[in-house]
N, C-alpha and C positions, 0 to 999 in steps of 0.2 A: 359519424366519423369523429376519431377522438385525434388527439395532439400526434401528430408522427404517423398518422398514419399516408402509407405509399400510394396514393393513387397514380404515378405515374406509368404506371402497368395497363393500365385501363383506358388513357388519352383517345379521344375520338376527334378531338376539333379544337383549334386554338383560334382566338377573335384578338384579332391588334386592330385596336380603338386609336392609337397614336402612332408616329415615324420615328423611329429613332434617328440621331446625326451619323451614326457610319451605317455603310452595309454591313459590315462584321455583324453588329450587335442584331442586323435583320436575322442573318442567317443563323443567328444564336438560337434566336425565338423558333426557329422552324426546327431545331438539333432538339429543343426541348420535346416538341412531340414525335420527329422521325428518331426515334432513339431505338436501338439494339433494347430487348425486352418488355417491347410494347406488343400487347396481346393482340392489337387490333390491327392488320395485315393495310388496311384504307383508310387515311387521317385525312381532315380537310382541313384547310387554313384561309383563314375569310379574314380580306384586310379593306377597312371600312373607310371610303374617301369621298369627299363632294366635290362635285365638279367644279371648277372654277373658285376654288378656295386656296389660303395658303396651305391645305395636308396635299392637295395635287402637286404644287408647286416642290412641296417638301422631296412629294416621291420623286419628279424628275430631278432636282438637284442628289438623289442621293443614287437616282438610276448613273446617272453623269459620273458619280465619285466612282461608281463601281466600274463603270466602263474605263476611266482614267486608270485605276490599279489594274482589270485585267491586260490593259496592254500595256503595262510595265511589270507584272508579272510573266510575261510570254512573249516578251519583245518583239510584241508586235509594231510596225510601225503608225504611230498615230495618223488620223486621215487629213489631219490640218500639218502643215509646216512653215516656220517663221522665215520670215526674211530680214534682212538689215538693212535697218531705215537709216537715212538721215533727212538733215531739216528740208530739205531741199526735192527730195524722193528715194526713190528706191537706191540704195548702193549698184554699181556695177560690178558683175564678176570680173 
């Protein structure tokens, strides 16, 4: 293969070795092989984690970020809700 050449016509598998900081840039990585023009109808996507390391940790803090946007994209109501504290305890209604 020479300089310029298109193989994204051809995509069978993409391997993410590292997490990116947003989901965005997750879903990026998976637009670059599920893409309009790809000849191969079945793509796999292998994303590579050790148990009890910081890339696990990674992924649930960015599972987290993603679940925080979709319920503020869909106004859903979050499952946690704050109360108003004071020094003393809870405020009363």
């Amino acid at each position: 293969m020479g300089t310029g050449t298109n193989v994204q016509k051809k995509l069978i598998a993409v391997h993410d070795l590292d997490i990116p900081w947003r989901p965005a840039d997750l879903e990026q990585r998976a637009g670059r092989i599920i893409r309009q023009g790809n000849e191969n109808k079945n793509v796999s996507i292998y994303r590579y984690v050790t148990k009890g390391t910081f890339d696990a940790y990674s992924y649930q803090t960015l599972e987290n970020k993603q679940k925080f946007i979709s319920q503020i994209m869909t106004s859903k109501t979050p499952a946690r809700k704050c109360e108003v504290c004071r020094k003393n305890g809870l405020a009363t209604k």
